[in-house]
MIKE-762658 format. One record per residue (C-alpha): residue in one letter; x, z, y. Coordinates in steps of 0.05 Angstrom, whole numbers, plus 5000, padded with zeros to 4 digits. Example, Ala and Ser with C-alpha at 12.3 -4.5 7.8 and 13.67 -1.06 7.14 Angstrom:
2
A524651564910;S527351434979;
// end
This chain:
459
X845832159270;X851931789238;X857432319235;X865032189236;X866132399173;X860331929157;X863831259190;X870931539156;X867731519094;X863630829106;X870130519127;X873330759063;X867530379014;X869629809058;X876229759045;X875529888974;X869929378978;X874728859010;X880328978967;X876428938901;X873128208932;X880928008949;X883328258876;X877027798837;X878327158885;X886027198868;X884527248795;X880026718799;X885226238838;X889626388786;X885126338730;X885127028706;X879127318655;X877128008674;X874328458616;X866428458627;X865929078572;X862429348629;X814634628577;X812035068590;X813735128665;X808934738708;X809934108743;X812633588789;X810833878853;X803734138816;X803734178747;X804833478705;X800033328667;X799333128594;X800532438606;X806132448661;X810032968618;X810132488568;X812031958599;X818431828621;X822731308613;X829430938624;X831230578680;X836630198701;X842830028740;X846529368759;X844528898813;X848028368852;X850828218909;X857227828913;X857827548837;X862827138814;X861726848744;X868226438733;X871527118748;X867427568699;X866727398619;X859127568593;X857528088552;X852927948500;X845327988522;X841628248461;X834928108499;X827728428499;X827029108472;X829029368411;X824829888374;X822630568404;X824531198369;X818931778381;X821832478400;X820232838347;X819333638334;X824434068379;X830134458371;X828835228400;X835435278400;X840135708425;X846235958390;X849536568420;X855636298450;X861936678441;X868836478453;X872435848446;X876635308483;X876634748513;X877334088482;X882633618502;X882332908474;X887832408477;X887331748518;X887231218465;X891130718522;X895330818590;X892830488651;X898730068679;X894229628723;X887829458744;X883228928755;X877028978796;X871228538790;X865728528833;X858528488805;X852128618819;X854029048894;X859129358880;X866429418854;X868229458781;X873829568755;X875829448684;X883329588663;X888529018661;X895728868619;X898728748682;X905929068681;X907629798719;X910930358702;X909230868645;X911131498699;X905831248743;X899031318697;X902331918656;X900232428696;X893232518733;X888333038753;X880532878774;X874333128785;X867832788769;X861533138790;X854533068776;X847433288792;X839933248766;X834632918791;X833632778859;X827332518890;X826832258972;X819131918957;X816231929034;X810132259004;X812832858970;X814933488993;X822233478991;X823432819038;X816633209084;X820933819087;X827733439103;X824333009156;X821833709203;X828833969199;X834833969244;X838933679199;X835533399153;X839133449081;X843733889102;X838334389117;X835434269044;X842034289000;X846734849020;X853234779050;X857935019000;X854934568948;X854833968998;X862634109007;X863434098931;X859433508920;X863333118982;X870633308959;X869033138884;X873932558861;X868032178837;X860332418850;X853832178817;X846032338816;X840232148781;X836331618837;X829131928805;X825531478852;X825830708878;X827930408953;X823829948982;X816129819022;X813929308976;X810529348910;X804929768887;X804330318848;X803530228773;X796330378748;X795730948698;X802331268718;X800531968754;X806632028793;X809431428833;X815631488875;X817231118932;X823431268986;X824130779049;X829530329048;X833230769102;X833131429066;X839331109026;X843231469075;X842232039053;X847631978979;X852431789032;X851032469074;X852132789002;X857932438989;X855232048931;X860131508898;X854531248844;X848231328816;X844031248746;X837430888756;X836230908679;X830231378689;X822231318684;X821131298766;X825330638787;X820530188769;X814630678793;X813530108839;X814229518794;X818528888795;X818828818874;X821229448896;X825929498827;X828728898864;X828929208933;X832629808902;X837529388867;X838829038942;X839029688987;X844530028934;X848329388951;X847629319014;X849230079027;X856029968976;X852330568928;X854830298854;X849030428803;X847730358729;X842830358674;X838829828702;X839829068727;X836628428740;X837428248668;X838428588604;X846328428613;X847028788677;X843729348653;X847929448600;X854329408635;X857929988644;X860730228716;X867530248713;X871130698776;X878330878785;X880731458807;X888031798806;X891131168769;X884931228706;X878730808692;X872331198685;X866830848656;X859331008660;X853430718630;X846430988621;X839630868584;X832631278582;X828131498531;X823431938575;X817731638560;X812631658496;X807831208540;X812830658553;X811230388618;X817930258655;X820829648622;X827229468586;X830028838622;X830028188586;X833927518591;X830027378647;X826827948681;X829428588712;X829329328686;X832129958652;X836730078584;X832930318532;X835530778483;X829130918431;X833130498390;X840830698402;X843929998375;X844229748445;X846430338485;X852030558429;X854529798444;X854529898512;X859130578493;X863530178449;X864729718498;X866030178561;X870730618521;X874529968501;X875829838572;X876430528605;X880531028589;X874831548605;X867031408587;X860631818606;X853931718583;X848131928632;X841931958583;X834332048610;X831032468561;X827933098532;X821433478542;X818933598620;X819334268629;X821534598570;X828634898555;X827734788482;X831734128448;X828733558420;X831433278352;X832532698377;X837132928431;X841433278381;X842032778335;X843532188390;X847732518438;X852932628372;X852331928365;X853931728434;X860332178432;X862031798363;X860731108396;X866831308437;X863631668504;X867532288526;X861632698554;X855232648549;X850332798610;X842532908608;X836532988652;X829432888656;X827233528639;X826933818705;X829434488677;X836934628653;X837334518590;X843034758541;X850234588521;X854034298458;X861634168443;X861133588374;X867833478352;X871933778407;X867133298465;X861333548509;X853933508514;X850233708566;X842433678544;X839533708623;X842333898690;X835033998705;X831633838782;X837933878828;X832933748887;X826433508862;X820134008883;X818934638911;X818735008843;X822835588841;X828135368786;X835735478767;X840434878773;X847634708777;X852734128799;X857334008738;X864133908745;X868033478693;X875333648705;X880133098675;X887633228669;X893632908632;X901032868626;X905632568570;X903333138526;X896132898538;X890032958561;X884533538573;X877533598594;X874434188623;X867834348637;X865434818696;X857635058716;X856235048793;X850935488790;X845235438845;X838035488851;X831935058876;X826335398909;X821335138967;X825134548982;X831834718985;X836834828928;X842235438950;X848635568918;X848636218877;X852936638920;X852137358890;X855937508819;X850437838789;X845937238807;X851836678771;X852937118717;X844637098704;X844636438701;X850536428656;X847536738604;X841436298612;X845035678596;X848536078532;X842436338521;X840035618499;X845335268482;X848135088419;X855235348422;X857935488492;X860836068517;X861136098613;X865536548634;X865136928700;X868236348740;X863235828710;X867835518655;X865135198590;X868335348523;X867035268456;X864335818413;X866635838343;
// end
């Protein structure tokens, strides 16, 4: 049943829909460019096996619905895939955490204006030199929230266990982290799965997930603004139900990234304003060592890739340039194991060099640790936010953005919750947070939570 706060927040997308539509068809009339810089543990619902665990892989994000190319400059399409980098050896790691604070970076611009383009289903919105006052862009305080993978497949347990309930999601995720999720400034999941009734599954591949076209509803129930499909279960289905997905997210006004009809779209970053800033998202995978979600192409759909980096730290490059805030949602790691790969270490440092402001992993389907490089945060794996019916610890994450003329700060905070039997509950008693606390220090690389779930850096 369609709630009230359900059509309030419907007619909201629409209006931001409409005016974003009205913003690109006056540019265009007046011949403005817009900026285009857009294991240990057991297994998925069973344990996965050999091959499954292995692979994973990127998916993507962009599709199209209302697209207006005299509007929009092209980014460069690079084309095909570029090499594949195998995740080698792993990192056990986990450096006791102890102390520290939080990093604040400077914006490297002020956002006096905005221009919105609208590509691929949704609104973008890339920043502008359009003249405004300083005061108004000097001072601004967000939240941007995000949580692991998801999975609404009509086969497996979790969308079987929402369908016999009262109220269906709400009686799998608890309230209080439904309330968080709903009045965060900007929300976003991981889409583990692909929309549509078409297609078949791929042969080989051991798990195949496939959501009707209707369950969509459901990241509006959560209060979802946009969702990475860079992962190794969009194109479970293969090209026709890729397409499908790519379609419903439109038609639904859910913005999306990592994948796209072409290798172009699915390197284009999402850019979102909120409180007066441009936040910019872009995602790739490398979940997979048996490859068999594909990278798009000139000419077909898929995924971002990052085995090799070169395309996803241009994607980066190119978001920062235009944003004043960028996050990169990666798809990688071991299923099922808390301990680090190399690769994740030495890639996720590169991201935040490229220009991102936070990193953000999953895949894993378990939390996996924490790292501040140079002041900026990593966040290895939010794990299965509600995925299975394994019994495993979880969290929302909270990226807290604030600024003034002095400048800007970022703080990190751990909503900590658990998944167990199809539902995922917030972690209400103290003793049960402050377990999970020291978990996530436990492996990380140099964190510190204190008692009210904040991340700092440890010397």
């Amino acid at each position: 049943m369609e709630t009230e706060e359900m059509r309030s927040r419907k007619q909201k997308r629409q209006a931001v829909w409409n005016a974003a539509c009205l913003s690109v068809l006056s540019l265009a009339l007046s011949g403005c460019g817009v900026s285009d810089a857009q294991k240990a543990l057991g297994q998925e619902n069973g344990l996965p096996d050999a091959q499954e665990a292995d692979v994973a892989e990127e998916a993507g994000r962009e599709g199209e619905a209302v697209r207006l190319p005299s509007v929009s400059a092209s980014e460069e399409s690079a084309g095909g895939q570029t090499g594949a980098e195998e995740a080698v050896g792993a990192q056990t790691g986990a450096e006791e955490s102890v102390g520290g604070q939080f990093g604040a970076e400077e914006s490297g611009r002020t956002q006096t204006g905005e221009e919105a383009s609208v590509q691929d289903g949704r609104a973008q919105h890339a920043p502008s030199s359009s003249e405004g006052s300083e005061e108004e862009s000097e001072n601004f305080d967000f939240t941007v929230c995000f949580a692991g993978d998801v999975n609404l497949d009509e086969n497996w347990g979790t969308t079987q266990y929402m369908s016999a309930q009262e109220n269906g999601i709400y009686d799998c995720i608890s309230p209080e982290l439904v309330e968080i999720m709903r009045d965060a400034d900007l929300m976003c999941l991981n889409n583990e799965f692909t929309y549509s009734t078409g297609g078949s599954p791929l042969p080989g591949k051991a798990y195949t997930f496939r959501a009707l076209p209707e369950r969509v509803e459901v990241l509006d129930q959560l209060g979802v603004d946009a969702v990475t499909l860079a992962n190794n279960h969009v194109y479970d289905y293969g090209k026709e139900a890729l397409l499908d997905t790519f379609t419903i997210l439109e038609e639904a006004q859910i913005p999306y990234f990592g994948a796209g009809r072409t290798l172009e779209e699915a390197m284009e970053p999402l850019y979102l304003e909120v409180d007066g800033k441009v936040v910019a998202l872009v995602g790739a995978s490398r979940a997979e060592k048996n490859k068999m979600t594909p990278q798009a192409t000139d000419t077909e759909p898929g995924i971002l890739r990052c085995y090799d980096t070169k395309l996803f730290l241009q994607a980066i490059g190119e978001a920062k340039d235009a944003a004043d805030f960028c996050i990169a949602f990666v798809h990688w790691g071991t299923e099922y194991s808390f301990e680090l790969e190399q690769v994740q270490l030495d890639t996720g440092r590169e991201y935040l060099d490229a220009g991102a402001d936070a990193v953000i992993g999953a895949h894993s389907h378990c939390l996996q640790g924490m790292e501040y490089y140079n002041g900026k945060p990593i966040i290895y794996s939010l794990g299965n936010y509600w995925f299975n019916d394994k019994t495993l610890d979880t969290m929302l994450l909270q990226l807290h953005f604030s600024g003034d003329e002095r400048g800007t700060a970022l703080e990190v905070e751990v909503i900590p919750a658990v998944q167990s039997g199809y539902r995922t509950v917030y972690a209400k008693a103290l003793e049960e947070q402050r377990r999970i606390y020291d978990f996530l220090e436990e492996i990380s690389v140099n964190v510190r939570i204190s008692d009210e779930g904040m991340v700092t850096e440890t010397e």
